[in-house]
Wavefront OBJ file of the C-alpha trace (Angstrom):
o trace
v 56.715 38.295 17.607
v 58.673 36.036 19.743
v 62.127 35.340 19.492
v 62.732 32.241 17.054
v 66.045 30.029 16.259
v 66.592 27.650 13.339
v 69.221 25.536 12.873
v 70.909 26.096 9.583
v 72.701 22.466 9.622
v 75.547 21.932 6.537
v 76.231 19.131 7.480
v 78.971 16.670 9.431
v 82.800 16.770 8.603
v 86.078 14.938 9.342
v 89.198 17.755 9.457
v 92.697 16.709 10.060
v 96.355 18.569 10.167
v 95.750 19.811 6.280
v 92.477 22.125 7.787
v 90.379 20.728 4.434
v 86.983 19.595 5.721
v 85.617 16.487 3.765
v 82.300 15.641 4.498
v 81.967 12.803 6.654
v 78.726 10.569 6.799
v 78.212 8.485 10.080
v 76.156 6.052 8.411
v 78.300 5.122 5.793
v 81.558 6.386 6.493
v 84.247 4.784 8.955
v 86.265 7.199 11.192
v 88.824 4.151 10.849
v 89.443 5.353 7.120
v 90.236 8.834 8.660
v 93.052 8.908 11.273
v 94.264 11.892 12.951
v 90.935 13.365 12.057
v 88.445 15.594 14.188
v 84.715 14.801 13.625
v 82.338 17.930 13.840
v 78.949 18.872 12.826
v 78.589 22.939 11.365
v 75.259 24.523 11.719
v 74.821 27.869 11.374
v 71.599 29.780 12.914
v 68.978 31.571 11.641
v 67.301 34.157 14.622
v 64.624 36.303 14.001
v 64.476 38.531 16.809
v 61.905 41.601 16.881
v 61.279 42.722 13.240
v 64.999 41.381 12.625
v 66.402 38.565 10.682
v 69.980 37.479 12.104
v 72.454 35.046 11.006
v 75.054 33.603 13.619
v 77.891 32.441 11.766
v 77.966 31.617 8.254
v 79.261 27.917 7.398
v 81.942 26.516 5.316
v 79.786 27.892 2.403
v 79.245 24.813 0.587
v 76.724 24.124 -2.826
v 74.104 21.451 -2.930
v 74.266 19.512 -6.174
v 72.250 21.840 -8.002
v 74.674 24.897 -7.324
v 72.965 26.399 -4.434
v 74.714 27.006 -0.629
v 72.895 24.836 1.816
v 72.274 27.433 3.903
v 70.351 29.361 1.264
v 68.454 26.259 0.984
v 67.863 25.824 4.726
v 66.920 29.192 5.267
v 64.447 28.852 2.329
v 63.223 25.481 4.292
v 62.003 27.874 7.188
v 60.009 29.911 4.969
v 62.885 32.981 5.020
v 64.379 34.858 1.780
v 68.469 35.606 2.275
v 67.699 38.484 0.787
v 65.958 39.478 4.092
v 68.924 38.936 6.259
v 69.286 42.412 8.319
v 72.842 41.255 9.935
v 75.374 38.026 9.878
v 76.615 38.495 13.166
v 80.295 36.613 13.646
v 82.060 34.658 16.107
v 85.545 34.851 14.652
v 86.913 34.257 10.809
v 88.524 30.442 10.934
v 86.829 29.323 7.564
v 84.643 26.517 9.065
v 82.570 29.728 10.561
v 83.164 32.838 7.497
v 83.606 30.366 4.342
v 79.628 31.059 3.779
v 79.351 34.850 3.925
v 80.287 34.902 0.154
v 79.333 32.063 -2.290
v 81.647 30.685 -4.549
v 80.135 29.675 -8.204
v 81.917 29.726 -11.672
v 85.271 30.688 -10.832
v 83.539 34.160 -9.286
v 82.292 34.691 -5.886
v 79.117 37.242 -4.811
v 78.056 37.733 -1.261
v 75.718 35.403 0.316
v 73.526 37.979 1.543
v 73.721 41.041 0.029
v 71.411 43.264 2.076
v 72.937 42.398 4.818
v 75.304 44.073 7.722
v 78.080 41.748 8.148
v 79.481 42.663 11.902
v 83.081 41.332 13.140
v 85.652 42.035 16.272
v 87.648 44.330 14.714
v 90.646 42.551 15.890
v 89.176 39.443 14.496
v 89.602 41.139 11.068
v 92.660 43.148 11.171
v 94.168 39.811 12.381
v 92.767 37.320 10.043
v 94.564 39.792 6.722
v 97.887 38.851 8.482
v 97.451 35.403 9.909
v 99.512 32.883 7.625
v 97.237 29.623 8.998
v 94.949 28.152 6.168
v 92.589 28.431 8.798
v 91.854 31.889 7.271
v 90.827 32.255 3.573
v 91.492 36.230 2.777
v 90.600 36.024 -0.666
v 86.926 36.278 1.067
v 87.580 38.921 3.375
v 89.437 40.953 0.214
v 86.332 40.450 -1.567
v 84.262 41.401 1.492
v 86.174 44.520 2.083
v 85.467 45.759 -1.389
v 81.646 44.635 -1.870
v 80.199 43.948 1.676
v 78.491 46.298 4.273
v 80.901 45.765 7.103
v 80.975 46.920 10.605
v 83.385 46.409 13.328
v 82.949 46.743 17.017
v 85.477 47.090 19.695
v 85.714 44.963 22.691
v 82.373 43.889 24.686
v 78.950 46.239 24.380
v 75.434 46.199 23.123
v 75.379 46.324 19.200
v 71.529 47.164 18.973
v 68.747 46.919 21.723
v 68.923 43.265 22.698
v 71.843 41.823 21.164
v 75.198 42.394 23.085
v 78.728 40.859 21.895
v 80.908 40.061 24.153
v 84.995 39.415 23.807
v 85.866 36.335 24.962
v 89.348 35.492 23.272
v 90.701 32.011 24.415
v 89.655 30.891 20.788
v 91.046 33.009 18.854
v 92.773 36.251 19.974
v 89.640 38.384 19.252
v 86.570 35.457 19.220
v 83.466 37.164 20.762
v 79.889 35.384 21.727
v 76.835 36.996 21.135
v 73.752 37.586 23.658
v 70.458 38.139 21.814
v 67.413 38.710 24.142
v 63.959 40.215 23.689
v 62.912 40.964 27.244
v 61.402 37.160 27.592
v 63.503 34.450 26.192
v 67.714 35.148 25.960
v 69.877 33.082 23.219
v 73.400 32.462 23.984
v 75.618 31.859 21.049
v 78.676 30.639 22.309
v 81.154 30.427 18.935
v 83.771 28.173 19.239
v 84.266 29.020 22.778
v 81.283 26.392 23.936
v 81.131 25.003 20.664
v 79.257 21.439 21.855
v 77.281 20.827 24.645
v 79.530 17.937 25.719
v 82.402 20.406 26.513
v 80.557 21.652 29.318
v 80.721 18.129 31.031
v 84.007 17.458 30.616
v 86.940 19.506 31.439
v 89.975 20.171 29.646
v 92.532 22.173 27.622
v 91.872 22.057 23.929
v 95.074 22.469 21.492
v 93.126 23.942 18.961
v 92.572 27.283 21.327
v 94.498 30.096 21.454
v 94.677 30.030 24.752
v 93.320 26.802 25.730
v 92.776 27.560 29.780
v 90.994 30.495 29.396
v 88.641 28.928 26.533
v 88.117 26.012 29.541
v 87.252 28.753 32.381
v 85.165 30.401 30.068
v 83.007 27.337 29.285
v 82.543 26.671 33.095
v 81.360 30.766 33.719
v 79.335 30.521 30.303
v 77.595 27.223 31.426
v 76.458 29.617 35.075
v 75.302 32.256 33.562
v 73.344 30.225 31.090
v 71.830 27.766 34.486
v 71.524 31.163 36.221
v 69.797 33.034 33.506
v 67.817 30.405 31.708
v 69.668 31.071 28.054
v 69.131 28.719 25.171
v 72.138 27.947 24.333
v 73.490 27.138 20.109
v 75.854 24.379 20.102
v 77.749 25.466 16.433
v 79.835 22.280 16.307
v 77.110 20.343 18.403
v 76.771 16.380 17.365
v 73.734 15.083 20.056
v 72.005 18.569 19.986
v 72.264 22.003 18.434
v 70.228 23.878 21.336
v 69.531 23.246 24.863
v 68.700 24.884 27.788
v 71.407 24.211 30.910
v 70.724 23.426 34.599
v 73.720 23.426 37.478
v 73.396 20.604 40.154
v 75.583 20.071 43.029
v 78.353 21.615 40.674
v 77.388 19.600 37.868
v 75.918 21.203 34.464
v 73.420 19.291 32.786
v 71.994 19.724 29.036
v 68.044 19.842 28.858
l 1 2 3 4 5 6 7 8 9 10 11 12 13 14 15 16 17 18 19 20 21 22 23 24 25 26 27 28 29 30 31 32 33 34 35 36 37 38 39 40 41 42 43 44 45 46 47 48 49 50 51 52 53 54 55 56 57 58 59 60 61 62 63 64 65 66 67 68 69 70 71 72 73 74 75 76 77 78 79 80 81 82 83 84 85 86 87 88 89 90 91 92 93 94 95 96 97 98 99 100 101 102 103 104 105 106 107 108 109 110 111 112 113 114 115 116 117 118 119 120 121 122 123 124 125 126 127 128 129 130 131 132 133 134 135 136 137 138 139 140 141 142 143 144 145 146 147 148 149 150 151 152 153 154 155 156 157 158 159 160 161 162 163 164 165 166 167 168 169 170 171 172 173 174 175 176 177 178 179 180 181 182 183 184 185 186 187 188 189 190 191 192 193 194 195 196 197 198 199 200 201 202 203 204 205 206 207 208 209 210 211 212 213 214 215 216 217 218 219 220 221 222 223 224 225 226 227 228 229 230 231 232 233 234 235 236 237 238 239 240 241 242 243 244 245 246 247 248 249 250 251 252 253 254 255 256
């Protein structure tokens, strides 16, 4: 079975100083009416890799109008059951990326997927309990500690045959990317550390990094290895694409 990647989109979001994300429409809404606001797109992935069913990230966790998370939805658009998800494999715990591994509904919460192996940087987690930025919702992770199947993983290494995480930082203290390959085709999943494809064009320091030079020098060797290797590359926060395959010319990266 060859390797396969949906987009799980939940849609497109304006975010200022407050960190509350209010959906944001381009055809009908007017950045105007937003200052000081940042613009992003959240889509989640859905891989199925081998006889495995992965989820990269887990979205802001947000309802349709008939009470259901979009990404249940979405996955249920590509023919998949959330039930069936073996693993949600994370990038890092800011809430635009963990607010969908539970799902909120009547004043209660219950895990989005249940069968599944949620797997985190361990100093990702032990960080996130502490961190006083709303950035960070730990009423999730309390409720994930006492009801979820969670495993941590140190540093960079191979999880299980063909999928590798690797500790990147620059993000957030402990962000990490994932590899996923299956001896034909490799995915990239890049986190918020090549969050858009546009970032790879442009360079600069972002303020909303951690460390905002290493997140930039990281892009640039990401964006190599992906020309080098041939990875398909998932754009989380991507606006003019979600995937895309990179090529390196004359020192210049270009999105195909």
């Amino acid at each position: 079975m060859p390797l396969q990647v949906f987009t799980l989109f939940e849609g497109s979001y304006s975010v200022a100083a407050d960190k509350k994300f209010v959906p944001f429409d381009p055809q009908k809404d007017n950045p105007k009416d937003r200052p000081a606001s940042l613009f992003i797109n959240v889509q989640p992935f859905l891989v199925q890799l081998n006889d495995k069913l992965l989820v990269l990230d887990t979205g802001l966790g947000y309802s349709n109008e008939q009470g259901e998370l979009i990404l249940h939805e979405n996955i249920r658009k590509h023919g998949f059951d959330p039930a069936d998800v073996d693993y949600v494999l994370m990038s890092h715990l800011h809430y635009d990326h963990s607010g969908g591994m539970v799902h909120k509904e009547n004043n209660g919460m219950e895990l989005s997927f249940p069968n599944a192996t949620y797997v985190i940087q361990r100093g990702e987690w032990e960080g996130a309990f502490t961190n006083s930025s709303s950035s960070y919702r730990t009423e999730i992770f309390d409720f994930l500690q006492r009801n979820a199947q969670l495993t941590f993983v140190d540093e960079s290494g191979e999880f299980l045959p063909g999928i590798t995480h690797e500790l990147t930082g620059a993000h957030t203290p402990y962000h990490q990317a994932w590899l996923l390959e299956d001896g034909e085709e490799k995915v990239f999943f890049g986190g918020d550390v090549l969050p858009e494809p546009e970032e790879l064009l442009r360079k600069f320091i972002a303020k909303y990094d951690y460390d905002g030079r290493k997140a930039m020098e990281l892009r640039e060797e990401f964006g190599k290895r992906a020309a080098a290797e041939n990875w398909n590359c998932l754009f989380y926060h991507g606006k003019t694409r979600a995937t895309g395959f990179i090529e390196l010319n004359d020192g210049n990266f270009k999105i195909v």
